[in-house]
DRENTORMAR-241960 format. One record per atom (N, C-alpha, C): x, y, z. Coordinates in steps of 0.02 Angstrom, whole numbers, padded with zeros to 5 digits, always signed. Layout:
XYZ/...
***
This chain:
+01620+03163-01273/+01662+03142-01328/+01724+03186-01332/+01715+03250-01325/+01755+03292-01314/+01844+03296-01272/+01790+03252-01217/+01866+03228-01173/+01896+03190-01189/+01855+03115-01211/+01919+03063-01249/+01944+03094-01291/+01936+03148-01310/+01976+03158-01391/+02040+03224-01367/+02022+03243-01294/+02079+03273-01260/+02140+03219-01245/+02128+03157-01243/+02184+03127-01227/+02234+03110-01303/+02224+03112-01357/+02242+03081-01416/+02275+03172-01446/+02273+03225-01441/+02266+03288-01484/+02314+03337-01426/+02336+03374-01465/+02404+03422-01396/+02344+03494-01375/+02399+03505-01325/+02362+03561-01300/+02322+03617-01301/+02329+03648-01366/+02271+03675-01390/+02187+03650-01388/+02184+03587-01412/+02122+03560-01413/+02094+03570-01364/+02142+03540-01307/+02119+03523-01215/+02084+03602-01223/+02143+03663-01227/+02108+03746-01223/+02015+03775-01247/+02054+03727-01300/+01980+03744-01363/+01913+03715-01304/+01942+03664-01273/+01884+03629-01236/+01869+03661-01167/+01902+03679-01113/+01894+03718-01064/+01887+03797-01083/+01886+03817-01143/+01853+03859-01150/+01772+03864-01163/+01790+03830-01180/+01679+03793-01212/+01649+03803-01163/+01678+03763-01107/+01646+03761-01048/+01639+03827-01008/+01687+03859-01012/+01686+03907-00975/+01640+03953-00994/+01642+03965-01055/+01585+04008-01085/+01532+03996-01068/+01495+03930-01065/+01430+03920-01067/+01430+03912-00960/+01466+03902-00949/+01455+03902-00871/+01464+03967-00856/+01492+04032-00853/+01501+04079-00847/+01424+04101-00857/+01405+04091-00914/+01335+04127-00956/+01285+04097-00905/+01284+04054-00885/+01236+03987-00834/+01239+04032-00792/+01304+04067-00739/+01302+04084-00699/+01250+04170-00701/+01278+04162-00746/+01252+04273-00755/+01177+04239-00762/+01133+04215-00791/+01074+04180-00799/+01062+04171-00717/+01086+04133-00673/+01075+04132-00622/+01072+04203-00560/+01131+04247-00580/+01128+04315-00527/+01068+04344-00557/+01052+04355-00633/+01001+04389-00653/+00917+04371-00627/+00935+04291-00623/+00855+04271-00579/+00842+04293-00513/+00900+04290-00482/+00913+04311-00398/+00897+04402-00405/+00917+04449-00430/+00905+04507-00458/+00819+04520-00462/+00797+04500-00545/+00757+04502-00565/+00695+04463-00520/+00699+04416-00526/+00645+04378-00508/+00640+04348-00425/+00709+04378-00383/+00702+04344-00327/+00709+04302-00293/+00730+04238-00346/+00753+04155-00336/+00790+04152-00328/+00772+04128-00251/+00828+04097-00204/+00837+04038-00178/+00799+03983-00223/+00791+03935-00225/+00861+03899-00214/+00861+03851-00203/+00931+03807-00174/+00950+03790-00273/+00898+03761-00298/+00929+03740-00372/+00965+03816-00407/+00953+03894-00386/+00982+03926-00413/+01038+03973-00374/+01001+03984-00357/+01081+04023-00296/+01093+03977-00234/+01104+03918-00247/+01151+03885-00181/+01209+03846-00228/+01237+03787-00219/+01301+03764-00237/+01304+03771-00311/+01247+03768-00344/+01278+03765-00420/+01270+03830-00447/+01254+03893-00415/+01308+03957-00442/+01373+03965-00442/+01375+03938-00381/+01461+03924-00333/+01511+03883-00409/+01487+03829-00421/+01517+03787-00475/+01513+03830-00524/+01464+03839-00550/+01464+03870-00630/+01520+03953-00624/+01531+03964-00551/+01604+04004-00569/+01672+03978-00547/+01679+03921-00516/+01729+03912-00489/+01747+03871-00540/+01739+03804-00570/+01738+03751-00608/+01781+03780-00694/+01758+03850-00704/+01801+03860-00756/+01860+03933-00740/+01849+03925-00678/+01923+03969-00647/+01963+03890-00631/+01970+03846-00612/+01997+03804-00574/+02016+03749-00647/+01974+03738-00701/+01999+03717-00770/+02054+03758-00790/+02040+03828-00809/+02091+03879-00828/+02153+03861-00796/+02139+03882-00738/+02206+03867-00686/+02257+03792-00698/+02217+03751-00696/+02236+03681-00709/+02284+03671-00785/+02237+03692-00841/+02268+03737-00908/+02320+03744-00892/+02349+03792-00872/+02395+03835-00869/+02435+03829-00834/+02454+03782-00769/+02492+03770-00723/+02531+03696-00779/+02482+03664-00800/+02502+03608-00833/+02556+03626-00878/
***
């Protein structure tokens, strides 16, 4: 819902919203090095492509942000 309501509202909002994300994907990610750490899992669902995303996805929003 978030996104349709990026198209109607100025740039701040869009911010307010790629920040959200970033936070909680960032946190996803540290959750993920800490299992690989702690517990060892090296399972494909935690340390293969979607650690990769949960840091790149809100460097590459930011970027997008901000170039715009």
């Amino acid at each position: 819902m978030g996104g349709v309501l990026c198209a109607g509202f100025e740039r701040h909002f869009w911010l307010a919203r790629f920040l959200g994300a970033a936070v909680f994907l960032v946190g996803a990610a540290v959750g993920h090095v800490r299992e690989i750490l702690v517990n060892r899992n090296l399972s494909p669902g935690n340390a293969g492509a979607i650690l990769w995303t949960d840091l790149v996805i809100p460097g590459v929003a930011l970027l997008l942000y901000f170039t715009y």
